[in-house]
N, CA, C and O atoms as a CHARMM CRD file, in Angstrom:
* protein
*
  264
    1    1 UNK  N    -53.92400  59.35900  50.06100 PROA 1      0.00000
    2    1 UNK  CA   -54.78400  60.52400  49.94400 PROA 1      0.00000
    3    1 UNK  C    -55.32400  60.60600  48.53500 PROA 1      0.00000
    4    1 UNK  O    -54.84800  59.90900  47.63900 PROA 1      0.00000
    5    2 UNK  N    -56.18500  61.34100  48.36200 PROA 2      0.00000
    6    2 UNK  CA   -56.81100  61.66700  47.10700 PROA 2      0.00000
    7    2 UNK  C    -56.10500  62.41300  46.15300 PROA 2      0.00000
    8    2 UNK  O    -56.21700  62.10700  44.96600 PROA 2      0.00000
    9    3 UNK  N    -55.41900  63.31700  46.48800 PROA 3      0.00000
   10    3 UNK  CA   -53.96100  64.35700  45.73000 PROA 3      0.00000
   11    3 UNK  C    -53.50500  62.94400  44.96600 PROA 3      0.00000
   12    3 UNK  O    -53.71100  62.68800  43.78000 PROA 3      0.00000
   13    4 UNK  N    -52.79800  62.04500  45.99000 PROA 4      0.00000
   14    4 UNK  CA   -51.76200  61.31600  45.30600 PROA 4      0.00000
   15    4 UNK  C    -52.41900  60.49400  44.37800 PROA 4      0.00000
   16    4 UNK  O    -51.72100  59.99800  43.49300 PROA 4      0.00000
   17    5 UNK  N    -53.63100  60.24800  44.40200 PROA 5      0.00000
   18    5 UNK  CA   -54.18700  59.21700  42.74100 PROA 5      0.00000
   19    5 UNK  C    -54.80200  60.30500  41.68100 PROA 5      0.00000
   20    5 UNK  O    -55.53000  59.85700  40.79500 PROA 5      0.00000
   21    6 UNK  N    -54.61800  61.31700  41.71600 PROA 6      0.00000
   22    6 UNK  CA   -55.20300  62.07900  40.98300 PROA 6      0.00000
   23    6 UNK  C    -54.30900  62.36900  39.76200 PROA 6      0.00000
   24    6 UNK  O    -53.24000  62.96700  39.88300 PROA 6      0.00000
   25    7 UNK  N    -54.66800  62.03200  38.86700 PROA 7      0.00000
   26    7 UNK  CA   -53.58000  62.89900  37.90100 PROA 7      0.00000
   27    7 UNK  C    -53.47200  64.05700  37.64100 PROA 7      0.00000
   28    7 UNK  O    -52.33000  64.50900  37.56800 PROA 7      0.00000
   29    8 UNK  N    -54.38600  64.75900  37.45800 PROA 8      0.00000
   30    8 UNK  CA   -54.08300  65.93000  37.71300 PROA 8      0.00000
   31    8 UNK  C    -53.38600  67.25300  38.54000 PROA 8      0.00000
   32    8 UNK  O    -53.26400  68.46600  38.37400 PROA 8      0.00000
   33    9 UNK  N    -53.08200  66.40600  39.35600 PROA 9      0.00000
   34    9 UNK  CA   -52.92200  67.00200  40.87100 PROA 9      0.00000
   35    9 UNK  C    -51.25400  67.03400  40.75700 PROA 9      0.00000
   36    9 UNK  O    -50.48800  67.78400  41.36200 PROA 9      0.00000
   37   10 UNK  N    -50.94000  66.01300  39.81600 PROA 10     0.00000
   38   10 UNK  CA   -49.54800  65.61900  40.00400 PROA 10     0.00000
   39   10 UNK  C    -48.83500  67.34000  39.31200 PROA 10     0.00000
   40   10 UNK  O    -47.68700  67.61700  39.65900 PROA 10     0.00000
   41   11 UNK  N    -49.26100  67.90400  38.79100 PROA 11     0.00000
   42   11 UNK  CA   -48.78900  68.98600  37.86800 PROA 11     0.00000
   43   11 UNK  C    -48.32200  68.54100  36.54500 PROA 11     0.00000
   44   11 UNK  O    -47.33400  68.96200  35.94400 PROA 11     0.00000
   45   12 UNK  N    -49.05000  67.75100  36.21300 PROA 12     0.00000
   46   12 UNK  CA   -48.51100  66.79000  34.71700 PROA 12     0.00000
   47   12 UNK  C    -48.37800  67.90400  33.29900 PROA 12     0.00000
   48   12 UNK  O    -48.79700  67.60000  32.18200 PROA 12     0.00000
   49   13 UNK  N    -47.82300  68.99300  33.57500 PROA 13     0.00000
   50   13 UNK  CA   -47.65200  69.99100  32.64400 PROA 13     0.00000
   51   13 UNK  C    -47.03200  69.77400  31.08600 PROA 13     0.00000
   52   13 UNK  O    -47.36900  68.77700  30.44700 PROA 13     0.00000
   53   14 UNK  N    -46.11700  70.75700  30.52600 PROA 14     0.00000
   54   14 UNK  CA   -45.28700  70.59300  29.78000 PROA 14     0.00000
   55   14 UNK  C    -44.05400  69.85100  30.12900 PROA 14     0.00000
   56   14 UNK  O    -43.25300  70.13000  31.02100 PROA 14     0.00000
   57   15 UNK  N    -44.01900  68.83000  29.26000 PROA 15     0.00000
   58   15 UNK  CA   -42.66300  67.84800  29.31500 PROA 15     0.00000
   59   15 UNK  C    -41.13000  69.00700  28.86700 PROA 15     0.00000
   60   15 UNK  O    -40.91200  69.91100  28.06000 PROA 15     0.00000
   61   16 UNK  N    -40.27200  68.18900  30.09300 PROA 16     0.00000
   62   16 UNK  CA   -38.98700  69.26100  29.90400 PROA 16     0.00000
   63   16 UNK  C    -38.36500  68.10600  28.86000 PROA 16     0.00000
   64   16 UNK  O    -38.57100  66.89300  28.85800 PROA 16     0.00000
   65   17 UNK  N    -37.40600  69.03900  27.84100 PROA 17     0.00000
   66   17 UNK  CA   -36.95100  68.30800  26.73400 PROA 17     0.00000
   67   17 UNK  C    -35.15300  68.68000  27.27900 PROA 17     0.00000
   68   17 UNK  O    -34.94100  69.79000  27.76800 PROA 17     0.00000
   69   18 UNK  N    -33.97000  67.66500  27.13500 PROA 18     0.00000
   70   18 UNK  CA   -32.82400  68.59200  27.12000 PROA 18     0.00000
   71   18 UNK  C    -32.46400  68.28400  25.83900 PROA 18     0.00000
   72   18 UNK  O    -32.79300  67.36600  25.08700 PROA 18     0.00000
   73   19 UNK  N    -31.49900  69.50800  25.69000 PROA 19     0.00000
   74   19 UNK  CA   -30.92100  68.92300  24.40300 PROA 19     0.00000
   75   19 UNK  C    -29.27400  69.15400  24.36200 PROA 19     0.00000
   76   19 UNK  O    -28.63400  70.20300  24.44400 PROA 19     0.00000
   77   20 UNK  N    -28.84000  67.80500  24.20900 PROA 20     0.00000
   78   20 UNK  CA   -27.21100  68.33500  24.61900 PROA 20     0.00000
   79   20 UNK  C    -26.94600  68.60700  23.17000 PROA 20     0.00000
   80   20 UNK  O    -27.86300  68.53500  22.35200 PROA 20     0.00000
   81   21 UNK  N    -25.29900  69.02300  22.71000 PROA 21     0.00000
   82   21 UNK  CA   -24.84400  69.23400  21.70000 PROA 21     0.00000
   83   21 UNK  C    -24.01600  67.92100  21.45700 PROA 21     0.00000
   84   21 UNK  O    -24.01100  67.01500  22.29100 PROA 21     0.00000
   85   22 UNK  N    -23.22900  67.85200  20.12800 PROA 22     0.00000
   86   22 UNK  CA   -22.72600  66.90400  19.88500 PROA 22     0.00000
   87   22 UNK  C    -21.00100  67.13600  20.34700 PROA 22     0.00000
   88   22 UNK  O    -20.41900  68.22000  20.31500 PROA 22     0.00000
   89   23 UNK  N    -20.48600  66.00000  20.71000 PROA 23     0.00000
   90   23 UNK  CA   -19.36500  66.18700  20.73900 PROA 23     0.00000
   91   23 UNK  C    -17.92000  65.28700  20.36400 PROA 23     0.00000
   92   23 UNK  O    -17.67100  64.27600  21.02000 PROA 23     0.00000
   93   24 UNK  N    -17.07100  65.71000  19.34200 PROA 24     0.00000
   94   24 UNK  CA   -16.14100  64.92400  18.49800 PROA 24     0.00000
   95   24 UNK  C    -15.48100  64.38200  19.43500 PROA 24     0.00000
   96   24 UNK  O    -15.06800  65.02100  20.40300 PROA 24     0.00000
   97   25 UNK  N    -15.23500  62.68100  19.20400 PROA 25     0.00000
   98   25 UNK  CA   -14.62400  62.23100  20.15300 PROA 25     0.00000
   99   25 UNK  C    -13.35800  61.51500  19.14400 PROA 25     0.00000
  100   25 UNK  O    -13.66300  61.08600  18.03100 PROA 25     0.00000
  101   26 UNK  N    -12.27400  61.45500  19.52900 PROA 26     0.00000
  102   26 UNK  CA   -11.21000  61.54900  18.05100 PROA 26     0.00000
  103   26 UNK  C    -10.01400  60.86800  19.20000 PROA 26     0.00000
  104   26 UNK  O     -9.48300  61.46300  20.13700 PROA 26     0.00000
  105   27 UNK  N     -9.79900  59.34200  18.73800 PROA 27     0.00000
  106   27 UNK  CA    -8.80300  58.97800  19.37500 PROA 27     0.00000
  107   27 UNK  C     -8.17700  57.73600  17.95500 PROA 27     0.00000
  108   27 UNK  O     -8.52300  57.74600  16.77400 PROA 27     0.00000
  109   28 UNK  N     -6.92100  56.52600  18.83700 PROA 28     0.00000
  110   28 UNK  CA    -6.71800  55.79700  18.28400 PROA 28     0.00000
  111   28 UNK  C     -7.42600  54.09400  18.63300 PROA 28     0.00000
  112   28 UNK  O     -8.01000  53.87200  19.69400 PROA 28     0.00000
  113   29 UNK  N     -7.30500  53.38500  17.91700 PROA 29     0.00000
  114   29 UNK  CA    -7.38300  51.74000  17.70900 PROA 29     0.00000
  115   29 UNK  C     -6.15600  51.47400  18.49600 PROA 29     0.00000
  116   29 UNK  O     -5.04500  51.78500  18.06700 PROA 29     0.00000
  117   30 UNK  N     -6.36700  50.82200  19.80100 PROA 30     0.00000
  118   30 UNK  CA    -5.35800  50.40000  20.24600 PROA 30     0.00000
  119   30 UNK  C     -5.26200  49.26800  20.35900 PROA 30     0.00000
  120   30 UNK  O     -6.12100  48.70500  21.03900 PROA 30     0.00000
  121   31 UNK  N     -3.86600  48.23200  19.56100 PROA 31     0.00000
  122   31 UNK  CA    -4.12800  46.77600  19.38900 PROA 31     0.00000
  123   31 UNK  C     -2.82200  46.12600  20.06700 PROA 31     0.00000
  124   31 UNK  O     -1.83300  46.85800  20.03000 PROA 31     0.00000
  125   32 UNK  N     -2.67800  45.04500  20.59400 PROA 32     0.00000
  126   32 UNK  CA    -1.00700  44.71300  20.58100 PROA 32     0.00000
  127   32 UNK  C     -0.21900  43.95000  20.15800 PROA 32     0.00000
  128   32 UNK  O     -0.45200  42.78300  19.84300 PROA 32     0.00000
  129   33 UNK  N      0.77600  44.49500  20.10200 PROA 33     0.00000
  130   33 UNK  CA     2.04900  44.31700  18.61200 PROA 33     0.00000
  131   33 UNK  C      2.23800  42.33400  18.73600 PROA 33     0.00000
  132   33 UNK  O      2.17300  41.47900  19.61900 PROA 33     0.00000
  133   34 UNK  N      2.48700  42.39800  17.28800 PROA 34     0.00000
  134   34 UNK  CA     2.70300  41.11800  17.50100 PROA 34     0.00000
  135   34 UNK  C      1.50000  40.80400  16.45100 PROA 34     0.00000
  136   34 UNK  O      0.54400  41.51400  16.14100 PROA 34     0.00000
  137   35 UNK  N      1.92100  39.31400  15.94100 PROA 35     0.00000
  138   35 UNK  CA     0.70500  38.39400  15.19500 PROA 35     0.00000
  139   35 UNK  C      0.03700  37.73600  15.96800 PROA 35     0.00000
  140   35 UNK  O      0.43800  37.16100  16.98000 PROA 35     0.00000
  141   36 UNK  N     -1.47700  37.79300  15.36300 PROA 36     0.00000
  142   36 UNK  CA    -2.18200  36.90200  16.27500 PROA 36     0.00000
  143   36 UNK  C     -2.04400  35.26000  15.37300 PROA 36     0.00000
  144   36 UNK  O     -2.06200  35.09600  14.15300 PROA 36     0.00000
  145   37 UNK  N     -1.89000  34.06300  16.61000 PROA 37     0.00000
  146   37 UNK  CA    -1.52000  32.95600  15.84500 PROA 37     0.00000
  147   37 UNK  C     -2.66800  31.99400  15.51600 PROA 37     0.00000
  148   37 UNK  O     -2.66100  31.47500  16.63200 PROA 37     0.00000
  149   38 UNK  N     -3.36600  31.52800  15.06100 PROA 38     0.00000
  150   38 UNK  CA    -4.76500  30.34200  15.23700 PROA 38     0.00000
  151   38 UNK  C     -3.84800  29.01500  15.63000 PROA 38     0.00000
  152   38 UNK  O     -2.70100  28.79600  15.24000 PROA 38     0.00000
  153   39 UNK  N     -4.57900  28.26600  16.42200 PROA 39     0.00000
  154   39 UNK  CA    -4.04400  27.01400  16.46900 PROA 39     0.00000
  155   39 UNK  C     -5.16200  26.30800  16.61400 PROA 39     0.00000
  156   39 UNK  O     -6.22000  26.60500  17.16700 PROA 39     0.00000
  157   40 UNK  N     -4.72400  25.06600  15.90200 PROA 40     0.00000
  158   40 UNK  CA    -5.84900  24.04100  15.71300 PROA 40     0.00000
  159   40 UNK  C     -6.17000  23.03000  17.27600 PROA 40     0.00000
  160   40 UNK  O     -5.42600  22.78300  18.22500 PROA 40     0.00000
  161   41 UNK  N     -7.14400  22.75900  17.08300 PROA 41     0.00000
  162   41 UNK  CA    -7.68300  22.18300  18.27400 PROA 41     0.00000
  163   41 UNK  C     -7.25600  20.50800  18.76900 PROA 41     0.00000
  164   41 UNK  O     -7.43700  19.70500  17.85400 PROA 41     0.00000
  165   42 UNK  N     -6.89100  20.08800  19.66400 PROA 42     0.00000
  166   42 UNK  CA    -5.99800  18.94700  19.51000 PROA 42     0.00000
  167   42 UNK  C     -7.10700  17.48600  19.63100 PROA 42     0.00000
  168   42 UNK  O     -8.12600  17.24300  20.27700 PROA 42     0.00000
  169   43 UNK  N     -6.30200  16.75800  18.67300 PROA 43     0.00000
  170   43 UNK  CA    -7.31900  15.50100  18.81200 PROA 43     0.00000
  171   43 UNK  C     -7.60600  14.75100  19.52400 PROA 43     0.00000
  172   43 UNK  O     -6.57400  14.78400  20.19500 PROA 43     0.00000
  173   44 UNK  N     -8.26200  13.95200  20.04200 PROA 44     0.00000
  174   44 UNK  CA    -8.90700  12.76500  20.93300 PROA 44     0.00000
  175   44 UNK  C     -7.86900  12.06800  20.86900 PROA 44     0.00000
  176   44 UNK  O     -7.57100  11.93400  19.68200 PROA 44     0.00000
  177   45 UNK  N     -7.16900  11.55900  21.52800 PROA 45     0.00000
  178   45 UNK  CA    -6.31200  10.48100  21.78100 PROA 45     0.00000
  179   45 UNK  C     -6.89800   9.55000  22.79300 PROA 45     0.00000
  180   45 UNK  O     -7.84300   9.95100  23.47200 PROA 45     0.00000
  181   46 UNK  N     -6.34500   8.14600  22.98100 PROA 46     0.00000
  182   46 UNK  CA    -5.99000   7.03300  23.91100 PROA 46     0.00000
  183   46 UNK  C     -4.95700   7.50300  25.01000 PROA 46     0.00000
  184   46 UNK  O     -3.77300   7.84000  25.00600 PROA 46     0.00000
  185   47 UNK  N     -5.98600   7.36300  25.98200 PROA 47     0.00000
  186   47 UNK  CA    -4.49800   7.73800  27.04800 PROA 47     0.00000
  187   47 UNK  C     -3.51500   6.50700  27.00500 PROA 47     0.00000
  188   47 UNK  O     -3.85100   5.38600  26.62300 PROA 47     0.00000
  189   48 UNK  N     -1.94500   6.94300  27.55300 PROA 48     0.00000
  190   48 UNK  CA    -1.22200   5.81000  27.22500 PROA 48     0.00000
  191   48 UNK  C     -1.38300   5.46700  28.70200 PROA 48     0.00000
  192   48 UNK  O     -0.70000   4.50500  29.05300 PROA 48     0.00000
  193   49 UNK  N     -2.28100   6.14800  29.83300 PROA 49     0.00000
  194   49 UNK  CA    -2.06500   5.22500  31.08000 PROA 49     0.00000
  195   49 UNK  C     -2.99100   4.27500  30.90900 PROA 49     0.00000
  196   49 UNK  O     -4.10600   4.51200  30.44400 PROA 49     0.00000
  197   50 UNK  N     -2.61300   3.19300  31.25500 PROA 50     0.00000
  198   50 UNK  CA    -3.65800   1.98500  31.54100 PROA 50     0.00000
  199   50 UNK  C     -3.53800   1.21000  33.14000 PROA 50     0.00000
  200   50 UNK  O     -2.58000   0.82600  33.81000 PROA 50     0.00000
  201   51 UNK  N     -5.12500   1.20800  33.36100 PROA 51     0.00000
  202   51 UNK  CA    -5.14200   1.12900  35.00500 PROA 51     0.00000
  203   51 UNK  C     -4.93100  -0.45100  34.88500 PROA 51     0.00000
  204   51 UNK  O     -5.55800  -1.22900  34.16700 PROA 51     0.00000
  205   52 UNK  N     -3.78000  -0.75500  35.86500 PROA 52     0.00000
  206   52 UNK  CA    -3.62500  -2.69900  36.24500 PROA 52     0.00000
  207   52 UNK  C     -5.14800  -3.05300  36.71300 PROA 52     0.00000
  208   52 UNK  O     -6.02400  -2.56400  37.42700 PROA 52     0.00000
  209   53 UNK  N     -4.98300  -3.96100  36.05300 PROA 53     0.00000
  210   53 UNK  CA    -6.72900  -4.20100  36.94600 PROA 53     0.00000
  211   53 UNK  C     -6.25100  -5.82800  37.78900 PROA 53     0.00000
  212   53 UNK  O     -7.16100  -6.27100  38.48900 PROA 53     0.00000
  213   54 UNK  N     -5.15200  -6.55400  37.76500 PROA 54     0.00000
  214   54 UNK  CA    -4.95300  -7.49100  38.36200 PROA 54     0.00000
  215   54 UNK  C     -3.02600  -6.85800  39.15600 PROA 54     0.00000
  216   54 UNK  O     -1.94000  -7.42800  39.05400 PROA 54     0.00000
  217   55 UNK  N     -3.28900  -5.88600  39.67400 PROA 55     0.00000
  218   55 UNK  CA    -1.51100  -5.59800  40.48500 PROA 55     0.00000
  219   55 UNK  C     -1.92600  -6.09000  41.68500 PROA 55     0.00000
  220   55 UNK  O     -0.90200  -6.48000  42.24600 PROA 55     0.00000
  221   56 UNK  N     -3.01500  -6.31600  42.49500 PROA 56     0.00000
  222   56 UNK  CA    -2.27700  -7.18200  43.99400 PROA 56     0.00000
  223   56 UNK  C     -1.60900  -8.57700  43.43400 PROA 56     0.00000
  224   56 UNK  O     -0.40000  -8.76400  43.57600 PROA 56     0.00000
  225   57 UNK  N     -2.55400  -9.66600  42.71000 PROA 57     0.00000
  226   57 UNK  CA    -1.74500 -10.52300  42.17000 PROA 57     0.00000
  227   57 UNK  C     -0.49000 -10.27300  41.96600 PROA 57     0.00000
  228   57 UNK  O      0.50700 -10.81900  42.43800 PROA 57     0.00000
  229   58 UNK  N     -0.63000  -9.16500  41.02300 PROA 58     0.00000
  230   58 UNK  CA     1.13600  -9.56300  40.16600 PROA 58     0.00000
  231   58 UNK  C      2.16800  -9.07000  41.33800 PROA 58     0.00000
  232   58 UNK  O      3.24200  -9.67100  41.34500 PROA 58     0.00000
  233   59 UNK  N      1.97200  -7.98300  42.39800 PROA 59     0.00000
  234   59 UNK  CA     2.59900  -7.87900  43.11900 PROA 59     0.00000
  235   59 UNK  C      2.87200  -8.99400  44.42500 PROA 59     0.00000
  236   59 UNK  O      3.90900  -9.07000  45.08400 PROA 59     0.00000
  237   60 UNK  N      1.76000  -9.74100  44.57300 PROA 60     0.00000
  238   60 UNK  CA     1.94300 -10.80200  45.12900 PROA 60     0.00000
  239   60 UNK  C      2.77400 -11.86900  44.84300 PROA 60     0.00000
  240   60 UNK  O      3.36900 -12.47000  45.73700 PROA 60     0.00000
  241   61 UNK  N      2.88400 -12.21600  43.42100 PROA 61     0.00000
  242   61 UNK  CA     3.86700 -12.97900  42.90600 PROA 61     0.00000
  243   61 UNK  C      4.76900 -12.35000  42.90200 PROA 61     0.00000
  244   61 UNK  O      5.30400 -12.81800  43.90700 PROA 61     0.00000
  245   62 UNK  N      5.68300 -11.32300  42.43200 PROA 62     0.00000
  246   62 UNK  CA     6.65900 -10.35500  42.89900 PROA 62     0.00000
  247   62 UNK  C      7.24700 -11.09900  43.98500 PROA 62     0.00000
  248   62 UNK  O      8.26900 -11.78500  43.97700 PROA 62     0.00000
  249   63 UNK  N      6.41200 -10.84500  44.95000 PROA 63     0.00000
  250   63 UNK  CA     6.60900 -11.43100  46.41300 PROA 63     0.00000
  251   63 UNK  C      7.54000 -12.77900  46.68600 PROA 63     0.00000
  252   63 UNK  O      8.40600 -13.14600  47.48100 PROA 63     0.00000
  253   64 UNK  N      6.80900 -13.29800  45.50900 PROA 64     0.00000
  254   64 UNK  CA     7.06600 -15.02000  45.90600 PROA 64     0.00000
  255   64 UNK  C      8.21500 -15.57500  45.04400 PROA 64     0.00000
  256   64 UNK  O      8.77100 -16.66900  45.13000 PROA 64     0.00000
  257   65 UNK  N      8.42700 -14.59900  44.23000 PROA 65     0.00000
  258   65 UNK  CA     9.98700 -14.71900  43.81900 PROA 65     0.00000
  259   65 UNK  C     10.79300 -14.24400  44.41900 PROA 65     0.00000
  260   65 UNK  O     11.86100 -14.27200  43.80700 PROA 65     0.00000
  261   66 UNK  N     10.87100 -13.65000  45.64800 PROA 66     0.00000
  262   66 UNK  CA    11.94500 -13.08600  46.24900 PROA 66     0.00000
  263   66 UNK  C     12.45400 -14.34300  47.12600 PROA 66     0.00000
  264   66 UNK  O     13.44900 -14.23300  47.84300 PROA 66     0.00000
């Protein structure tokens, strides 16, 4: 309708303002007991697993000593 694009129509009056008051908010820092520790970040190592890349063989020989 024509009302609804109109601006005027909308009642575009005086803007409502609120105004709250202030209010003290008064508590504690709550932390927990105890030290906090840093620890250093651990280094890159070599894994000590190493994949067989020839065990059917060696288990095959296994075999052939029995």
């Amino acid at each position: 309708s024509a009302e609804a694009q109109d601006p005027a129509a909308g009642g575009g009056g005086d803007a409502t303002t609120y105004d709250f008051e202030d209010d003290l908010v008064t508590g504690d820092l709550v932390r927990p007991d105890g030290e906090m520790l840093s620890v250093r970040r651990r280094g890159r190592r070599q894994s000590l697993i190493r994949i067989r890349e020839h065990f059917i063989p060696e288990m095959l020989k296994s075999v052939e000593d029995l």
